[in-house]
MDTraj code that builds the backbone (N, CA, C; nanometers):
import mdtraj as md
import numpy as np

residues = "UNK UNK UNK UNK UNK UNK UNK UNK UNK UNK UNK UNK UNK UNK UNK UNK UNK UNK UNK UNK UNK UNK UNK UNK UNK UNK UNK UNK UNK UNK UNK UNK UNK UNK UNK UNK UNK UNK UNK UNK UNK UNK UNK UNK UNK UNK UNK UNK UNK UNK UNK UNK UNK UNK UNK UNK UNK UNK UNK UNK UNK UNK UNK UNK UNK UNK UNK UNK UNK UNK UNK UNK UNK UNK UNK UNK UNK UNK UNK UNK UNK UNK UNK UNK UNK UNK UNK UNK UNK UNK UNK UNK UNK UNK UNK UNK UNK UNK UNK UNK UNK UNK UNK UNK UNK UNK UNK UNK UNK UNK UNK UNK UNK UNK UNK UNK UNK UNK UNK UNK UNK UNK UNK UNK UNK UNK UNK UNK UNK UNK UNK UNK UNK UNK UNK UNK UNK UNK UNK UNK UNK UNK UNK UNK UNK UNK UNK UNK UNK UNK UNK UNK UNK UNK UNK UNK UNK UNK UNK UNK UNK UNK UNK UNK UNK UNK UNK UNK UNK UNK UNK UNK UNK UNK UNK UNK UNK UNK UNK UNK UNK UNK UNK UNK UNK UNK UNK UNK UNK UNK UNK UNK UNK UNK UNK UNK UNK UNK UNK UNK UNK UNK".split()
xyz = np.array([
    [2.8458, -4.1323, 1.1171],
    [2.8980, -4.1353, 0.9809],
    [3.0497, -4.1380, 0.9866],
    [3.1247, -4.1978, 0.8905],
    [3.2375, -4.2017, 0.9462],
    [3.3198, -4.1376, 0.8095],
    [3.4777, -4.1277, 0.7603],
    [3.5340, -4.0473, 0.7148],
    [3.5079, -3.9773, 0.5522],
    [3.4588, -3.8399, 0.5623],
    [3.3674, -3.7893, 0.4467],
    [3.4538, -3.9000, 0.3102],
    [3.3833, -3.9217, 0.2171],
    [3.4526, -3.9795, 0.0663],
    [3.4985, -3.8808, -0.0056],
    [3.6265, -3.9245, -0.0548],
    [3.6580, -3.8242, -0.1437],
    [3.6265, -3.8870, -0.2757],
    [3.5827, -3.7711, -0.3935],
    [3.5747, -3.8016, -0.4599],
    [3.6242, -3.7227, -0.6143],
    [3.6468, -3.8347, -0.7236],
    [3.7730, -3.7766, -0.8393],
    [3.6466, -3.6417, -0.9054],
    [3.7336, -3.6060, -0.9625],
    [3.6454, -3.4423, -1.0269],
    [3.5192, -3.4732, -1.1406],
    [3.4014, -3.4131, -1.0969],
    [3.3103, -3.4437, -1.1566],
    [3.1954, -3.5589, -1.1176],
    [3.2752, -3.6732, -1.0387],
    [3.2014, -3.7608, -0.9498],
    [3.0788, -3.7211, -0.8382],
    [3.1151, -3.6039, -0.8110],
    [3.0842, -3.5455, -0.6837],
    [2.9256, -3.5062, -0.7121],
    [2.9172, -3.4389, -0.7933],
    [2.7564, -3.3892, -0.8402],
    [2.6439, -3.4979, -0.8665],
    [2.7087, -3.6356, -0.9460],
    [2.6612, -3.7039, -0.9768],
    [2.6233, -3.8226, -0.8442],
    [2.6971, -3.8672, -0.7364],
    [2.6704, -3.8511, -0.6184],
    [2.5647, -3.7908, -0.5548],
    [2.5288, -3.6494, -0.5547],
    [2.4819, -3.5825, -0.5091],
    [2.3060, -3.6157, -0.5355],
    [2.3325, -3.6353, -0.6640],
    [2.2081, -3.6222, -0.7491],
    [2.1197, -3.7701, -0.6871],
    [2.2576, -3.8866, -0.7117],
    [2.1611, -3.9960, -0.6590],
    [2.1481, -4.0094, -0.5420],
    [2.1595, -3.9734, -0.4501],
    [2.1609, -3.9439, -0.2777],
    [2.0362, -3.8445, -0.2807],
    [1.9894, -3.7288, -0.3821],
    [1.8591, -3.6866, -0.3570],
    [1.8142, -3.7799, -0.3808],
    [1.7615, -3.8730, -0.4932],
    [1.6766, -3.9301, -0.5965],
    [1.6551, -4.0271, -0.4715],
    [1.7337, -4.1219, -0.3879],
    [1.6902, -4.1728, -0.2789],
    [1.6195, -4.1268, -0.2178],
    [1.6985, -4.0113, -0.1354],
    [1.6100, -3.9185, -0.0210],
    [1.4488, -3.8957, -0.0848],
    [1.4273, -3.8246, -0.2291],
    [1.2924, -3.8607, -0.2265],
    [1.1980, -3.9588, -0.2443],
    [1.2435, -4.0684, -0.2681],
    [1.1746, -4.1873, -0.2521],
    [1.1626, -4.2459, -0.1413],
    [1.2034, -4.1856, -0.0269],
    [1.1772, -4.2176, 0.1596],
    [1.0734, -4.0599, 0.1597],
    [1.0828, -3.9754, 0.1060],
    [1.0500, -3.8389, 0.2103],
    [0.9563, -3.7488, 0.0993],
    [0.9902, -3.7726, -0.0168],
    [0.9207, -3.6931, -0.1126],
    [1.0066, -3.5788, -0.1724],
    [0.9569, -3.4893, -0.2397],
    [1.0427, -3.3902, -0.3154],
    [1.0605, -3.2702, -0.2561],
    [1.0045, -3.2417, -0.1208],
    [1.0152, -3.1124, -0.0584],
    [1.0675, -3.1319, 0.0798],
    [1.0410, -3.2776, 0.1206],
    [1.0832, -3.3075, 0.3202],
    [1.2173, -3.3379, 0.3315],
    [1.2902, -3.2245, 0.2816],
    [1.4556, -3.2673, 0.2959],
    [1.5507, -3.1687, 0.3131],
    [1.6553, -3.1975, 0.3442],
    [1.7804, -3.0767, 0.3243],
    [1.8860, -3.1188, 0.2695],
    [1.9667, -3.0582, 0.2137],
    [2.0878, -3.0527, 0.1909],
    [2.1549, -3.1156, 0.2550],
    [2.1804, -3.1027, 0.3781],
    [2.2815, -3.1674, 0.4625],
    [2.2090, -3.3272, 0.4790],
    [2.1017, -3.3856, 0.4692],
    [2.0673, -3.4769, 0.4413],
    [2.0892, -3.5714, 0.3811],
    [2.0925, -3.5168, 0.2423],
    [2.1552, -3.5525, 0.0838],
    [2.3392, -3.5667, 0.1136],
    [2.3717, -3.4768, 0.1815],
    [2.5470, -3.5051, 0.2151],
    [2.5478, -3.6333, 0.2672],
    [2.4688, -3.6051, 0.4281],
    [2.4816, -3.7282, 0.5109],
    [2.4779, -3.9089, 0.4289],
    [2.3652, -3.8651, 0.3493],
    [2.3677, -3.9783, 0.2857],
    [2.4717, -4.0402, 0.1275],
    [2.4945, -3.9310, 0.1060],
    [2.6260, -3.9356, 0.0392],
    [2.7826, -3.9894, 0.0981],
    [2.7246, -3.9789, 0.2012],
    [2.8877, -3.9750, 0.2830],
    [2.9950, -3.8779, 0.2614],
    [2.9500, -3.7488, 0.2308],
    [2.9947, -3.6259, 0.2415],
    [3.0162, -3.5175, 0.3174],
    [3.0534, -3.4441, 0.3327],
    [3.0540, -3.3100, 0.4314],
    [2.9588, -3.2352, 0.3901],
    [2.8791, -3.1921, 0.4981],
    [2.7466, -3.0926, 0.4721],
    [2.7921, -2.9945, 0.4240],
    [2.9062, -2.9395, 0.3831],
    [2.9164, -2.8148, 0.2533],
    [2.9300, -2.8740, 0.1293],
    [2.9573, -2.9832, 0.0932],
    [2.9585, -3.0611, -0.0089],
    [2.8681, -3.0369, -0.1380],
    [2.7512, -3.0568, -0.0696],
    [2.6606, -2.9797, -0.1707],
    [2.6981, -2.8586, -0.2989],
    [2.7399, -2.7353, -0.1686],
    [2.7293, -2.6231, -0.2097],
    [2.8239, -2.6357, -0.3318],
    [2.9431, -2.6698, -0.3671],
    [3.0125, -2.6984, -0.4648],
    [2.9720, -2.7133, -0.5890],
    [2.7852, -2.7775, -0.6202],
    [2.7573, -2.7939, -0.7606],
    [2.5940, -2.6995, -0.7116],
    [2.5281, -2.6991, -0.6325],
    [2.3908, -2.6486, -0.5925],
    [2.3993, -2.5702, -0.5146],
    [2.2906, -2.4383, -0.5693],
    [2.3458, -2.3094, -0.5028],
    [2.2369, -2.3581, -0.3242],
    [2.1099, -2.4066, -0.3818],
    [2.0712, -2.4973, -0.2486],
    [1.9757, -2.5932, -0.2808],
    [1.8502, -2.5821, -0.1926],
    [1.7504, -2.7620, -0.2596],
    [1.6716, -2.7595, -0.3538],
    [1.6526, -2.6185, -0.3785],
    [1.5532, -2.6397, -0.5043],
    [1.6622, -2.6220, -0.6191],
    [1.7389, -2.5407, -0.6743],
    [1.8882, -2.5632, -0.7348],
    [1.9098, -2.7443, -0.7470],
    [1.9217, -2.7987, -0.6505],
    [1.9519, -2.9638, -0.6975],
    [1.7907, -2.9997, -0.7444],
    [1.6667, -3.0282, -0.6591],
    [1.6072, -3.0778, -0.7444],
    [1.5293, -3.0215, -0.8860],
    [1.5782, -2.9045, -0.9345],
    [1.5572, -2.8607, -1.0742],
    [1.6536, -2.9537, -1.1629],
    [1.7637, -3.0039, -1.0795],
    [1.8990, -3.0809, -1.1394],
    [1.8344, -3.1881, -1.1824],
    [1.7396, -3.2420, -1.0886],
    [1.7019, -3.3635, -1.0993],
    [1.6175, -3.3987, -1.2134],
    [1.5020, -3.2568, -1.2142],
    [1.3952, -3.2336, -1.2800],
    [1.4555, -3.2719, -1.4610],
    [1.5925, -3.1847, -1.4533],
    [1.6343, -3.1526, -1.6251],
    [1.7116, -3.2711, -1.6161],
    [1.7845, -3.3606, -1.5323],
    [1.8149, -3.4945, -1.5862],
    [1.6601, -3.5675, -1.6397],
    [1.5268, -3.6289, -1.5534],
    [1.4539, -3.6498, -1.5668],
    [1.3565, -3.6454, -1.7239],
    [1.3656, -3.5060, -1.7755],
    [1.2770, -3.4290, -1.8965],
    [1.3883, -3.4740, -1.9922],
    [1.5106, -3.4699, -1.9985],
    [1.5990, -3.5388, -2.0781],
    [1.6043, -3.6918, -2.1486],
    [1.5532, -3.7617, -2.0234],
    [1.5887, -3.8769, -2.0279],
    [1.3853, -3.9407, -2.1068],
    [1.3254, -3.8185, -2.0339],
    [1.1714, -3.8900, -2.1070],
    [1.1932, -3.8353, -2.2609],
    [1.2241, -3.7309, -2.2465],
    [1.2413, -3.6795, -2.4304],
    [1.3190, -3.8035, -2.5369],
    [1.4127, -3.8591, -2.4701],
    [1.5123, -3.9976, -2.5521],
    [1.4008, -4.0922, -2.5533],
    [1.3707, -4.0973, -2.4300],
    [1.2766, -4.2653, -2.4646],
    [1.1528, -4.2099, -2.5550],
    [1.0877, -4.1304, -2.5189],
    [0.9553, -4.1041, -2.6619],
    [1.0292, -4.1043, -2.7494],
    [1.1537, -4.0606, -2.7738],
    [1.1803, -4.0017, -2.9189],
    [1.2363, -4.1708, -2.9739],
    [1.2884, -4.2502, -2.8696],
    [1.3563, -4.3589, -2.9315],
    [1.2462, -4.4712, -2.9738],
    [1.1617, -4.4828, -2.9176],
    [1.0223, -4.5496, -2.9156],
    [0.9669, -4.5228, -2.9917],
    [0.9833, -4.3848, -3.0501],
    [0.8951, -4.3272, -3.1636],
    [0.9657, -4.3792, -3.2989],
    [1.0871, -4.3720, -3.3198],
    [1.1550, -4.4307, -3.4218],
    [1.1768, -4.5381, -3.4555],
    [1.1139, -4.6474, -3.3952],
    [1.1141, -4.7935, -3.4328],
    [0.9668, -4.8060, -3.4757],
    [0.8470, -4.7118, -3.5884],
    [0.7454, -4.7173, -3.6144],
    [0.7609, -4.6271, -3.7674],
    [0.6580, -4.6606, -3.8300],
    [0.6802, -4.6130, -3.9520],
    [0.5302, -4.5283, -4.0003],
    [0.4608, -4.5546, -3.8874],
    [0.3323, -4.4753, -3.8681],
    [0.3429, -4.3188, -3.8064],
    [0.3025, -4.2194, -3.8413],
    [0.3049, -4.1152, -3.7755],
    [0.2087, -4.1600, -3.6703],
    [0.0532, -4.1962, -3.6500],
    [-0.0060, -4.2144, -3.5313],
    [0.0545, -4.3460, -3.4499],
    [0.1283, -4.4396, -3.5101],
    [0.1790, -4.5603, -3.4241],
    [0.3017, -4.5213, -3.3372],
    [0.3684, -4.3660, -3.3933],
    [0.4933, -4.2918, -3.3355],
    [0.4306, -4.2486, -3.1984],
    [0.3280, -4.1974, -3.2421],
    [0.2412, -4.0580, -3.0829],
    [0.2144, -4.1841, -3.0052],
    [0.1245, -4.2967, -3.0602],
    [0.1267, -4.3969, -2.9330],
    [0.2038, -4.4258, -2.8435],
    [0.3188, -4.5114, -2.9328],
    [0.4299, -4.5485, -2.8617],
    [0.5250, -4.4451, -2.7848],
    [0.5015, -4.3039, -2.8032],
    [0.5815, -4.2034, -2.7290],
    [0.4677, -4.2025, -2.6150],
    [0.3619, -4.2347, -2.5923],
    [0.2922, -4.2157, -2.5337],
    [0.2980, -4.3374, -2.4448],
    [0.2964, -4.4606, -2.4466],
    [0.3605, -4.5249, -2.3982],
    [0.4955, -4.5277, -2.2852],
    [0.5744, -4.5168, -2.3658],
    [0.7190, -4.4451, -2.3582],
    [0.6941, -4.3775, -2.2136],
    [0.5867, -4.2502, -2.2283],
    [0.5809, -4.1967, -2.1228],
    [0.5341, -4.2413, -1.9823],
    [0.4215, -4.3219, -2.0277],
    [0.4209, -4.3988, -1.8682],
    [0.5061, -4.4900, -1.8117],
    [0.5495, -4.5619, -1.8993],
    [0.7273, -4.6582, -1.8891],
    [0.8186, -4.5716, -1.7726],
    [0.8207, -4.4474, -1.8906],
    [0.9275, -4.3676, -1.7839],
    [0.9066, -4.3335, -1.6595],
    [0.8029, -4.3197, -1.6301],
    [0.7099, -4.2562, -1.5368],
    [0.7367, -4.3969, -1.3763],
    [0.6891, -4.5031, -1.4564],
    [0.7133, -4.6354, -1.3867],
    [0.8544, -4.7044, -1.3164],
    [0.9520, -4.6381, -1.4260],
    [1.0951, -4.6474, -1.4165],
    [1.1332, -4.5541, -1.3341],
    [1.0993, -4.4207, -1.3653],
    [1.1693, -4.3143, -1.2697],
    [1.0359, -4.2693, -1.1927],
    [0.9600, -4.2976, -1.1206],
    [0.9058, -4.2482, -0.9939],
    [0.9266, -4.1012, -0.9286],
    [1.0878, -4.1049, -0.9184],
    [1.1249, -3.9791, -0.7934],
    [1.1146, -3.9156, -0.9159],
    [1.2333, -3.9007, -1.0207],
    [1.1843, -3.8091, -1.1139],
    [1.0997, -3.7430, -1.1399],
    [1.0013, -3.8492, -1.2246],
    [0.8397, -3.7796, -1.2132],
    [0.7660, -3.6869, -1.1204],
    [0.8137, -3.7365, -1.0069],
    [0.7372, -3.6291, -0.8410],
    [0.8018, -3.5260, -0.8872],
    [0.9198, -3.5438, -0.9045],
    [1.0175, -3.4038, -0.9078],
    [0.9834, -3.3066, -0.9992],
    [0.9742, -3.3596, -1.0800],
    [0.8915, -3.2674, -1.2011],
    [0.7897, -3.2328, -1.2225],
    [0.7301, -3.3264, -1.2108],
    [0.5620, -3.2652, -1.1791],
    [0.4752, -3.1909, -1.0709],
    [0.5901, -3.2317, -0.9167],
    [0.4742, -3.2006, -0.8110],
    [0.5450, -3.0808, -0.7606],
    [0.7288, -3.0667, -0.8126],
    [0.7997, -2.9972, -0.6893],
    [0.7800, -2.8731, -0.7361],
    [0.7463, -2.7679, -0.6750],
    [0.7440, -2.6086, -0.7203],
    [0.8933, -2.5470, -0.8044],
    [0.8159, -2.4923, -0.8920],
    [0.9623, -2.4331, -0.9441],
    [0.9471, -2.3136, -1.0474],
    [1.0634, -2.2592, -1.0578],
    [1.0464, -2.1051, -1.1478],
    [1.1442, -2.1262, -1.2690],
    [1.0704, -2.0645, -1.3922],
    [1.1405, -2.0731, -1.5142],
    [1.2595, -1.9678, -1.5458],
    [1.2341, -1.8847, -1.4102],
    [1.3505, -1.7605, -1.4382],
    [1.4833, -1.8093, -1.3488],
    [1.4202, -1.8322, -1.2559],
    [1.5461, -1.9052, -1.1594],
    [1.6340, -2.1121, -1.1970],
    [1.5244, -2.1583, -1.2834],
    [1.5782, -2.2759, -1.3033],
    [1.5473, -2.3035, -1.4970],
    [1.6499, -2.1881, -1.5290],
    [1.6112, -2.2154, -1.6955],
    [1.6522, -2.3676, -1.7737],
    [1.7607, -2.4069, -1.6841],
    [1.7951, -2.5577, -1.7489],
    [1.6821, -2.6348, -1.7291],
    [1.5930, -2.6679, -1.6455],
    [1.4872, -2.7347, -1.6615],
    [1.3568, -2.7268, -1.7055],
    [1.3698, -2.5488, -1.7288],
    [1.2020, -2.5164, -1.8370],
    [1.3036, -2.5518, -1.9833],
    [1.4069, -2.5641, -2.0095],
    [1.3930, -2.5663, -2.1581],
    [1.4191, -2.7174, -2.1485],
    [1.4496, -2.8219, -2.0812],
    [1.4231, -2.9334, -2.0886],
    [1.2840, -2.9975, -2.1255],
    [1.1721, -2.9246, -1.9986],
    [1.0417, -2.9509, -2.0202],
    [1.0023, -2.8824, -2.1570],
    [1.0221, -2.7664, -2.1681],
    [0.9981, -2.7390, -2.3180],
    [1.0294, -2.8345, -2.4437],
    [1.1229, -2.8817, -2.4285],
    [1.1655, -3.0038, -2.5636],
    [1.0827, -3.1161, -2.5493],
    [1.1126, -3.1568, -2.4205],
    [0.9975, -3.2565, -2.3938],
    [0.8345, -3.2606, -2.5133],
    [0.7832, -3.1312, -2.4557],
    [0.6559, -3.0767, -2.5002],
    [0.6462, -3.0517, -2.6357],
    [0.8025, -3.0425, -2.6709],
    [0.7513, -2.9871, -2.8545],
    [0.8311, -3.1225, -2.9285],
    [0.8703, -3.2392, -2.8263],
    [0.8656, -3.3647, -2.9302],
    [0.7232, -3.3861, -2.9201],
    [0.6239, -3.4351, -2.8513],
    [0.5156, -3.4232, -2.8379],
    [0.4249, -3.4091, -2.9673],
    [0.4483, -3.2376, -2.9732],
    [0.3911, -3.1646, -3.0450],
    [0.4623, -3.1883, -3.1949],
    [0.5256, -3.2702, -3.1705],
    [0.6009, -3.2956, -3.3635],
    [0.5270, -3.3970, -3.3879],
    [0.4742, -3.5230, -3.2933],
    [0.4197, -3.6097, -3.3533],
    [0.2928, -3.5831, -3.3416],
    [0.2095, -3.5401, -3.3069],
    [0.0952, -3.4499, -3.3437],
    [0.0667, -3.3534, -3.4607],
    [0.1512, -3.2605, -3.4802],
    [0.1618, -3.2047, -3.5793],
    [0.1690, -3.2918, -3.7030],
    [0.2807, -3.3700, -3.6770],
    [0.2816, -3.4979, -3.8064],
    [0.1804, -3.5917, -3.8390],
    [0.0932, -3.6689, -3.7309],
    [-0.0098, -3.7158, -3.7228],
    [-0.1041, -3.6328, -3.8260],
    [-0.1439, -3.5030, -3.7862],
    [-0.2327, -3.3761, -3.8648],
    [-0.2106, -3.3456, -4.0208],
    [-0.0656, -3.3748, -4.0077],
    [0.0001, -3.3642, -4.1797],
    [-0.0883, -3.4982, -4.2376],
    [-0.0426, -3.6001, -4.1738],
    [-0.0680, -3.7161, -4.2850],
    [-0.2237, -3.7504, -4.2390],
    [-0.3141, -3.6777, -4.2031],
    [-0.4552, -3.6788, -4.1732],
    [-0.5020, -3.8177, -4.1283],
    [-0.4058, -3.8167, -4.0127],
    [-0.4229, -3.9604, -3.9124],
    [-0.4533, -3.9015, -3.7861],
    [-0.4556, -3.7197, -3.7726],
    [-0.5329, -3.6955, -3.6772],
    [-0.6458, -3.5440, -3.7463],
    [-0.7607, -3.5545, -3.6711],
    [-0.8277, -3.4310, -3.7479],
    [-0.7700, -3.2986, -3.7503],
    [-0.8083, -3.2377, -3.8241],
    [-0.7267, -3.0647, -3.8049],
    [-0.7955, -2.9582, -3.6843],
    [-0.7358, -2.8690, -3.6645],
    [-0.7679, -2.8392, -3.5658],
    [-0.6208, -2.7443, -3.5000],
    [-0.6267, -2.7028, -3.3306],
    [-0.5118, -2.6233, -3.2971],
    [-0.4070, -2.7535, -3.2452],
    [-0.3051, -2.7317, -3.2695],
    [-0.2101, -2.9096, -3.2404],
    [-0.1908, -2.9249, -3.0693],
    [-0.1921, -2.7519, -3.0367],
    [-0.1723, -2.7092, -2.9380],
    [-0.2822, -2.7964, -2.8268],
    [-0.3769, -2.7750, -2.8547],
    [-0.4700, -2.8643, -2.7914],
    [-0.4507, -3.0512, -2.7988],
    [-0.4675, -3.0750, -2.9201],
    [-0.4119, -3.2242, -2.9550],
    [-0.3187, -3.2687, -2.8658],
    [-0.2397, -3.2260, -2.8791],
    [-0.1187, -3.2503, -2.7516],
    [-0.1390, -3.2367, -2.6096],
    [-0.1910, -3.1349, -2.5486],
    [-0.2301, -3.1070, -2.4690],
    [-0.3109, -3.2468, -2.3761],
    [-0.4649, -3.2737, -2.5220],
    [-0.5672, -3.4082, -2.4664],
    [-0.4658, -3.5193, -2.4585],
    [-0.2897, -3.5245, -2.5791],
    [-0.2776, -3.6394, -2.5478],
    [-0.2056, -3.6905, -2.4130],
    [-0.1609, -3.5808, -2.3473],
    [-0.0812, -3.5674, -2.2655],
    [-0.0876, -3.6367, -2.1131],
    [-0.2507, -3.5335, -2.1009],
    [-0.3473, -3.5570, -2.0395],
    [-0.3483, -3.7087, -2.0332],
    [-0.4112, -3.7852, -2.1338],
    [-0.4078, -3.9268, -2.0852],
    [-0.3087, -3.9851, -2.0554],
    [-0.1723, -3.9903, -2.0630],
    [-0.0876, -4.0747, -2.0354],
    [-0.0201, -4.0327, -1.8990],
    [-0.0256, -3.8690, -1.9138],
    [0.0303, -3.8409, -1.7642],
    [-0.0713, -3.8719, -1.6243],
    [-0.1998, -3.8498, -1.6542],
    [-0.3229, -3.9267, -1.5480],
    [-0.3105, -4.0680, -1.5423],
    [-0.3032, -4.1481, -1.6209],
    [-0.2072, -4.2360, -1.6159],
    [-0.1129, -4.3345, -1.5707],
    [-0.0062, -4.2485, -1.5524],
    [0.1226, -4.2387, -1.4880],
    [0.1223, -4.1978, -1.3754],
    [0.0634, -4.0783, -1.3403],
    [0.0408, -4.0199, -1.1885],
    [-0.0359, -4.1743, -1.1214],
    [-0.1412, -4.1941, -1.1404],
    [-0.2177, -4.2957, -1.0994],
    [-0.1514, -4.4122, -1.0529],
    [-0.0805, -4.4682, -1.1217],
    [0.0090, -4.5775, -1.1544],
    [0.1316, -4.5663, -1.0166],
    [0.1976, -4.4398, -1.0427],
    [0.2800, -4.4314, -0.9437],
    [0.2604, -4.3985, -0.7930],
    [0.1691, -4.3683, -0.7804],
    [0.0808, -4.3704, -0.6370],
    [-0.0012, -4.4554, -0.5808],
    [-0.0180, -4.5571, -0.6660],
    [-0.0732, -4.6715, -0.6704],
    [-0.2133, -4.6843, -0.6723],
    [-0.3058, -4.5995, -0.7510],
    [-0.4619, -4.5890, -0.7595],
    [-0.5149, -4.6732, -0.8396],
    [-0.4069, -4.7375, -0.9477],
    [-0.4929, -4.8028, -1.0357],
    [-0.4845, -4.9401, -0.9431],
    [-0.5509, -5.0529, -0.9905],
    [-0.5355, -5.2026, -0.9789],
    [-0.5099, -5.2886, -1.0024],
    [-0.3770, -5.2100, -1.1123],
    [-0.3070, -5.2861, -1.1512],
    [-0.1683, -5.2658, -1.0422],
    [-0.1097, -5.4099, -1.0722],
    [0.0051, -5.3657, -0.9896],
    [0.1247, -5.4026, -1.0767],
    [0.1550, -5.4340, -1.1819],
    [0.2489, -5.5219, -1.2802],
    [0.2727, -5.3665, -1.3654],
    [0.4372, -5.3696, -1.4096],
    [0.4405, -5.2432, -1.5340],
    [0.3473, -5.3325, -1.6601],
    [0.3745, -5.4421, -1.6859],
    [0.3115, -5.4907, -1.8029],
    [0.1519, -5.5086, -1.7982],
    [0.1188, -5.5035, -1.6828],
    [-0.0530, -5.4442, -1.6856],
    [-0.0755, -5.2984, -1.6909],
    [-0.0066, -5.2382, -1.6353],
    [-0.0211, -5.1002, -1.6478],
    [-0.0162, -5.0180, -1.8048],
    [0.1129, -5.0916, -1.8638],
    [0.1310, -5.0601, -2.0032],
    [-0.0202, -5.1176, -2.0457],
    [-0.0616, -5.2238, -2.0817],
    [-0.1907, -5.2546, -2.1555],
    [-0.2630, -5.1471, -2.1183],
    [-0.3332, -5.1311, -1.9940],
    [-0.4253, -5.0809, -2.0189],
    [-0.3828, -4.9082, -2.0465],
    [-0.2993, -4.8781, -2.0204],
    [-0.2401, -4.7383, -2.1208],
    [-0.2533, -4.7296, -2.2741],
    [-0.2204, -4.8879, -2.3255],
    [-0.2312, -4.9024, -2.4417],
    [-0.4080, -4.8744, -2.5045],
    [-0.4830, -4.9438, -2.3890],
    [-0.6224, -4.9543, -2.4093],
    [-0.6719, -4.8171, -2.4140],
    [-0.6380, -4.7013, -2.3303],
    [-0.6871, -4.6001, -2.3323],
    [-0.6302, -4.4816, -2.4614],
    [-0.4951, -4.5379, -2.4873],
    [-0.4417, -4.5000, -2.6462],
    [-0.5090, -4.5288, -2.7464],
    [-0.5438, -4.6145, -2.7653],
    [-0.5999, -4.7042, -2.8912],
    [-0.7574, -4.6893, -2.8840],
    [-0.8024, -4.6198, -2.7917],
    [-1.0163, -4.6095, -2.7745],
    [-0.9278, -4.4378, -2.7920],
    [-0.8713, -4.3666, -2.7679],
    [-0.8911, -4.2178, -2.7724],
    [-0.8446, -4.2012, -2.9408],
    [-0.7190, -4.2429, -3.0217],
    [-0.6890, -4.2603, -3.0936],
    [-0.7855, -4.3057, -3.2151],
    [-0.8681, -4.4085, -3.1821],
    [-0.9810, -4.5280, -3.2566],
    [-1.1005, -4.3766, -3.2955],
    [-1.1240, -4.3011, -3.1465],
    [-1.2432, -4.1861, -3.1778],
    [-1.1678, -4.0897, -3.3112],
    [-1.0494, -4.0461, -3.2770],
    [-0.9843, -3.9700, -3.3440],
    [-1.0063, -3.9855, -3.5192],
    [-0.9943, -4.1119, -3.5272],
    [-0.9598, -4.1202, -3.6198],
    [-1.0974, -4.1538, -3.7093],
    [-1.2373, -4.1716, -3.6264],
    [-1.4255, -4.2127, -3.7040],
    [-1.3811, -4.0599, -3.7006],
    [-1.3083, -3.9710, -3.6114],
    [-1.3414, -3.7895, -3.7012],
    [-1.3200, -3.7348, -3.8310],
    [-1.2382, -3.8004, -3.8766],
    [-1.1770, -3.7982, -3.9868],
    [-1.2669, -3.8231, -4.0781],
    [-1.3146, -3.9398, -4.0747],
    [-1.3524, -4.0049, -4.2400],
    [-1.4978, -3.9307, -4.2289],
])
top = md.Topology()
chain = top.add_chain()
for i, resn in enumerate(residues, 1):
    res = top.add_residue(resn, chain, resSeq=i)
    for name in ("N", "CA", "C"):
        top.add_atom(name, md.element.get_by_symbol(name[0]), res)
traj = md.Trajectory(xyz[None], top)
């Protein structure tokens, strides 16, 4: 490796972050170190320590960039619809998109171990996440486009499908191999769970 980079204030973390987001897309969210993430930064192995107290500290970093960035796209996806149930779809959507787009993310969040006392920036990320969710569900329930019932659950089943899903998708189980096949048939499994939802009603 040759002479560490310097870098202007504030650059440095953000660096950091995409030098993990690599590293786990060769190694996964747990087969790594710190000094790894430097090396591949082109940094000095204390480098790190400057923004992450160590590896689970950065990938919680990763986790609450990640839950941030899925909360915008449901929420932005959701606002180009004028349907409360055409909103939950398309956030639902949204979510395997993201899922497809960000890969390492997703591992990071979903698979990597982590504590809500030691990494509060990323449980209240995932928390927002969960209660946009739960707004378009709840709203769905208002305008009796979904049956009544605990929302808590509603959300929960819808979750369930898009994140099985997405997991699938990004590990490569389904047979599809295209994002735009993958989206359909996400769409297909939206629109038959949604379609039951809604013979409950009448």
């Amino acid at each position: 490796m040759g002479k560490p980079k310097s870098y202007h204030h504030g650059n440095l973390r953000e660096a950091l972050l995409q030098s993990a987001i690599r590293l786990i897309a060769d190694v996964g969210p747990t087969a790594f170190t710190l000094r790894e993430v430097a090396r591949r930064a082109g940094v000095s192995h204390n480098a790190p320590y400057r923004h992450f107290h160590d590896k689970d500290d950065l990938l919680a970093a990763v986790a609450t960039q990640g839950y941030l960035e899925l909360t915008d796209a449901m929420t932005a996806a959701a606002e180009r619809q004028s349907s409360p149930l055409a909103r939950l779809k398309q956030a639902g959507l949204a979510y395997v998109s993201f899922a497809l787009r960000r890969p390492e993310h997703f591992t990071v969040m979903f698979d990597a171990p982590t504590s809500k006392q030691q990494r509060p920036d990323a449980a209240e990320a995932a928390e927002r996440a969960f209660s946009t969710l739960m707004g378009f569900v709840q709203e769905c329930q208002e305008k009796k486009q979904l049956p009544p019932g605990d929302p808590l659950e509603f959300a929960l089943l819808a979750w369930s499908w898009v994140h099985g899903i997405a997991k699938l998708a990004i590990t490569g189980r389904l047979p599809y191999r295209t994002k735009a096949r993958i989206l359909r048939f996400a769409e297909f499994v939206i629109d038959q769970s949604l379609s039951r939802s809604e013979r409950e009603i009448r």
